[in-house]
ZADO-1210 file (C-alpha; in nm, 4 decimals, padded with zeros to 6 digits):
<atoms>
<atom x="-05.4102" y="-10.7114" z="-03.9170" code="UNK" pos="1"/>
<atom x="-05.2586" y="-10.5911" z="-04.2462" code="UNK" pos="2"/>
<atom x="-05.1221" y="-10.8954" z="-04.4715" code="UNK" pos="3"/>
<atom x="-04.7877" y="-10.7761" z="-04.5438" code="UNK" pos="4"/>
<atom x="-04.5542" y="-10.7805" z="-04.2155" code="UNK" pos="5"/>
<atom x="-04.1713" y="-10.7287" z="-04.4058" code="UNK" pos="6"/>
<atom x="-04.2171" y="-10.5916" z="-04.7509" code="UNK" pos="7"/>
<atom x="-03.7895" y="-10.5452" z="-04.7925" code="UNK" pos="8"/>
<atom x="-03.8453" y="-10.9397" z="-04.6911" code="UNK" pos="9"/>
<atom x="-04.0571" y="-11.0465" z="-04.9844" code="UNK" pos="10"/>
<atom x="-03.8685" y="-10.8062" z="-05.2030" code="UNK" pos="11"/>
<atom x="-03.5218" y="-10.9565" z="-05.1368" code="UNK" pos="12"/>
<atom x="-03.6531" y="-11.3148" z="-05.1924" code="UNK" pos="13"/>
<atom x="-03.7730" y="-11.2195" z="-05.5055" code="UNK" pos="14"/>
<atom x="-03.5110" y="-10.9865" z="-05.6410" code="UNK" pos="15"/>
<atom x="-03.2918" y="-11.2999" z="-05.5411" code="UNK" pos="16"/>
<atom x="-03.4177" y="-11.5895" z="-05.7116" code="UNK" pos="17"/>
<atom x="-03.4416" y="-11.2931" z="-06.0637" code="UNK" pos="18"/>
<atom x="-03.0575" y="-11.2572" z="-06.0546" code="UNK" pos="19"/>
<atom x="-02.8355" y="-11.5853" z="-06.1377" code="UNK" pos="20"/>
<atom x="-02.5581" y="-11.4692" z="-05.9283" code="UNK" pos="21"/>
<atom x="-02.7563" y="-11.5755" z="-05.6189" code="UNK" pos="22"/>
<atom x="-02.9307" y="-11.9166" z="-05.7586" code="UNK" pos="23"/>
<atom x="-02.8287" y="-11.9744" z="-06.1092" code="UNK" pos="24"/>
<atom x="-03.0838" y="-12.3267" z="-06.2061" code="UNK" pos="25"/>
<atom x="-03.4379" y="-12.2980" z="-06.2193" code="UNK" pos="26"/>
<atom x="-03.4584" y="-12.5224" z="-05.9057" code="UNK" pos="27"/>
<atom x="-03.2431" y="-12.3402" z="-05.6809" code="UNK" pos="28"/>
<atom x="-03.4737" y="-12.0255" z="-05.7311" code="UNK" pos="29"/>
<atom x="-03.8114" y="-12.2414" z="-05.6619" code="UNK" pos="30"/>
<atom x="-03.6480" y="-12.4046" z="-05.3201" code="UNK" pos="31"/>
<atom x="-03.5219" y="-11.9953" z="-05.1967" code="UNK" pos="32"/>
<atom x="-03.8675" y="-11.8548" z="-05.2442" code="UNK" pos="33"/>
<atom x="-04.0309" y="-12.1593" z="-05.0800" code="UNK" pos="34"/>
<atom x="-03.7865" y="-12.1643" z="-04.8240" code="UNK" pos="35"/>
<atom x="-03.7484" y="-11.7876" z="-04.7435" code="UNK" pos="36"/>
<atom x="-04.1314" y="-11.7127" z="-04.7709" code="UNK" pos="37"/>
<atom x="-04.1838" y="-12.0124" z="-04.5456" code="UNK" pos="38"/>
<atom x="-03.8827" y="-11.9135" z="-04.2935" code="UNK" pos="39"/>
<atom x="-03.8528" y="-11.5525" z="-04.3224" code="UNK" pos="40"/>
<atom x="-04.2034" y="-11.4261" z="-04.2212" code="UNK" pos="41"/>
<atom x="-04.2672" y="-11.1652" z="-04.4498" code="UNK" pos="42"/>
<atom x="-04.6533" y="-11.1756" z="-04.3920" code="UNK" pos="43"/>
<atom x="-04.8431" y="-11.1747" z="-04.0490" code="UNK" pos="44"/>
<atom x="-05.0152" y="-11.5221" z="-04.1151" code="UNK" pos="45"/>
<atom x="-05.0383" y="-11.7704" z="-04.3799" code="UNK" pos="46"/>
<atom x="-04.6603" y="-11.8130" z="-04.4326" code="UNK" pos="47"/>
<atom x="-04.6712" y="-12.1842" z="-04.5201" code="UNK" pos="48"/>
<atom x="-04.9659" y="-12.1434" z="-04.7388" code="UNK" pos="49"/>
<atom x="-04.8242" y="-11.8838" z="-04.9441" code="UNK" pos="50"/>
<atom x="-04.4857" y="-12.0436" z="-04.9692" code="UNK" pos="51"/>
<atom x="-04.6495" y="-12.3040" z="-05.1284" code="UNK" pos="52"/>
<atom x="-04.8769" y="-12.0424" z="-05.3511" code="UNK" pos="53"/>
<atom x="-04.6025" y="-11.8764" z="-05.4498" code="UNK" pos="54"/>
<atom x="-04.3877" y="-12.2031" z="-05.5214" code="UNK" pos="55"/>
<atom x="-04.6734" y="-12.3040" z="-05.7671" code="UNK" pos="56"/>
<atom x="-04.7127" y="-11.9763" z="-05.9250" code="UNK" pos="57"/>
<atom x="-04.3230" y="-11.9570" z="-05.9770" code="UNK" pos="58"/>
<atom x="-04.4149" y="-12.2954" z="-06.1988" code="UNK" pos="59"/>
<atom x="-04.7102" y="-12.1634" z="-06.3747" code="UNK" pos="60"/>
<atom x="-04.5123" y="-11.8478" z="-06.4686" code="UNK" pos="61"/>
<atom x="-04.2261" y="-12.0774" z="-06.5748" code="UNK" pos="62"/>
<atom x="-04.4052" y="-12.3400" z="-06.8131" code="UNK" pos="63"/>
<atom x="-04.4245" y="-12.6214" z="-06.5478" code="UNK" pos="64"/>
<atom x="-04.8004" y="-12.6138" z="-06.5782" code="UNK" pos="65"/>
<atom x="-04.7492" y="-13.0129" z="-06.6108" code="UNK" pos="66"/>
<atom x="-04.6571" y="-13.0250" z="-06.2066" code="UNK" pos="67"/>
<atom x="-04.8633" y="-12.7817" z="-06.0210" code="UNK" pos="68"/>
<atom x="-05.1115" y="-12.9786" z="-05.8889" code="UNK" pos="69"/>
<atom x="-04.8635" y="-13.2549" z="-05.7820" code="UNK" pos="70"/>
<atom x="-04.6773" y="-12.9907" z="-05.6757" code="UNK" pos="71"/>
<atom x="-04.9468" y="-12.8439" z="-05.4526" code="UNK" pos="72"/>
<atom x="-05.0435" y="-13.2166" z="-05.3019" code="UNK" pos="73"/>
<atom x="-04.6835" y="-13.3184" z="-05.2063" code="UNK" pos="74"/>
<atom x="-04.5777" y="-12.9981" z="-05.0775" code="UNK" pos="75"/>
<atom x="-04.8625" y="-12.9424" z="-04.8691" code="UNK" pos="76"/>
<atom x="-04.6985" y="-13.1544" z="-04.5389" code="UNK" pos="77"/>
<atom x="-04.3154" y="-13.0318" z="-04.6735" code="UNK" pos="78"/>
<atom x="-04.3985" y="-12.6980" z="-04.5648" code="UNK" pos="79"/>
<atom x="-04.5064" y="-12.7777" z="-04.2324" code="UNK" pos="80"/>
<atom x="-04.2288" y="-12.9768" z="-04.2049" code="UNK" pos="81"/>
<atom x="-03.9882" y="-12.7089" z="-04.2769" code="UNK" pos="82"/>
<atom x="-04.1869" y="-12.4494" z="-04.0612" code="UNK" pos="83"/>
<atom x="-04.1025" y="-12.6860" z="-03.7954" code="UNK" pos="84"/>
<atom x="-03.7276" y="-12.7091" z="-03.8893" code="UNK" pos="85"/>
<atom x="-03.7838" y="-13.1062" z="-03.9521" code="UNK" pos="86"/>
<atom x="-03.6657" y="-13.0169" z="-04.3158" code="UNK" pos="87"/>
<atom x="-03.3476" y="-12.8265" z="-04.3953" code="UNK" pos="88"/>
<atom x="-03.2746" y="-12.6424" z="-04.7538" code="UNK" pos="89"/>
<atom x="-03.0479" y="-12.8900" z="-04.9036" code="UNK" pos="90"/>
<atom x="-03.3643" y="-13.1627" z="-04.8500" code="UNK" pos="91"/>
<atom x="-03.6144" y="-12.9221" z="-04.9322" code="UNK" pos="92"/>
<atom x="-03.4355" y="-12.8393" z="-05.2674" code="UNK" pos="93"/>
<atom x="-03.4103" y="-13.2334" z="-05.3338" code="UNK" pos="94"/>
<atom x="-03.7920" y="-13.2384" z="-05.2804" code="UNK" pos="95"/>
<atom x="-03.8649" y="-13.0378" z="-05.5285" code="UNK" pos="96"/>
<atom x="-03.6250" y="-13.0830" z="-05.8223" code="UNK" pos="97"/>
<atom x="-03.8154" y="-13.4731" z="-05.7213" code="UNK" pos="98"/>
<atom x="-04.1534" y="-13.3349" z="-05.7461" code="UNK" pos="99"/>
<atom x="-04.0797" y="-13.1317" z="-06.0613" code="UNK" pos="100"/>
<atom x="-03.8695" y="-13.3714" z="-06.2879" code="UNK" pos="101"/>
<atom x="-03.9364" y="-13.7484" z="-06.1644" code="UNK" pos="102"/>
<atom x="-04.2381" y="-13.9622" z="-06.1612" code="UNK" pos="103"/>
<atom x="-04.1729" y="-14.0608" z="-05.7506" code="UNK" pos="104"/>
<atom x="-03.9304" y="-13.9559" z="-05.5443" code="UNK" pos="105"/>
<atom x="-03.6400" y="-14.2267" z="-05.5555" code="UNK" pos="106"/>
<atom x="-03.6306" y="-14.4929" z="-05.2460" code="UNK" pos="107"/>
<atom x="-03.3325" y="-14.3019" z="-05.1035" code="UNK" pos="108"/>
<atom x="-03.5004" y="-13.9329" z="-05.0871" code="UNK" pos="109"/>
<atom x="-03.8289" y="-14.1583" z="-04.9396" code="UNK" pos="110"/>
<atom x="-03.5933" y="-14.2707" z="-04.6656" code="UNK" pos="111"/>
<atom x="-03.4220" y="-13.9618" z="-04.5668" code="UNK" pos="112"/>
<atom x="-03.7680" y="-13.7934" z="-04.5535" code="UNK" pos="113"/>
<atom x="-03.8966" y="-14.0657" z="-04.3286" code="UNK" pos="114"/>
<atom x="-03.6044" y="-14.0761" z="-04.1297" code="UNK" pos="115"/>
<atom x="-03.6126" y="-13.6256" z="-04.0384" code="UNK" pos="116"/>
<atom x="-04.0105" y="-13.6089" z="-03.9568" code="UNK" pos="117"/>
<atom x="-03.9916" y="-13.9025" z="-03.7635" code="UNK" pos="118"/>
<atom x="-03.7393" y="-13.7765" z="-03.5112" code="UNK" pos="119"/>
</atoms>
């Protein structure tokens, strides 16, 4: 089975999160192409793995060398979790501005998290 199942898919994500019009902060553009490669299906398989490849690649390219790896371990469940629709946008983009600027994720963004996968 070829890789690539919606190429105008994975080019719209990523002509999105290049123009500011569409998601103007640095955040913003890492939650759409997490969310849209994860949601979207533009490959056959391997959708939640390469949302989170991509997501961390988006970071290297970007200077956030710093949060990769933590990136990569937290995000690993998130993605199933939003594959499963456990985890809207909004919460997903509060994830990750978390993961890439704070030290933890504050008590409040823990218990919202608990509160969706647990339902």
């Amino acid at each position: 089975m070829p890789g690539t199942k919606d190429v105008g898919c994975l080019s719209s994500v990523l002509e999105h999160i290049q123009n500011d019009d569409y998601y103007s902060c640095f955040g913003e553009k890492l939650t759409h192409l997490v969310f849209a490669i994860n949601k979207f299906h533009a490959f056959n398989d391997g959708n939640k793995r390469s949302s989170l490849v991509l997501g961390a690649y988006f970071l290297e390219l970007n200077g956030y060398d710093y949060c990769v790896k933590k990136f990569v371990k937290e995000m690993e469940n998130i993605v199933v979790w939003l594959a499963e629709n456990k985890i809207s946008k909004e919460l997903l983009q509060r994830l990750i501005i978390s993961i890439v600027m704070e030290d933890d994720y504050p008590e409040s963004l823990k218990l919202e998290l608990i509160n969706v996968i647990t339902q």
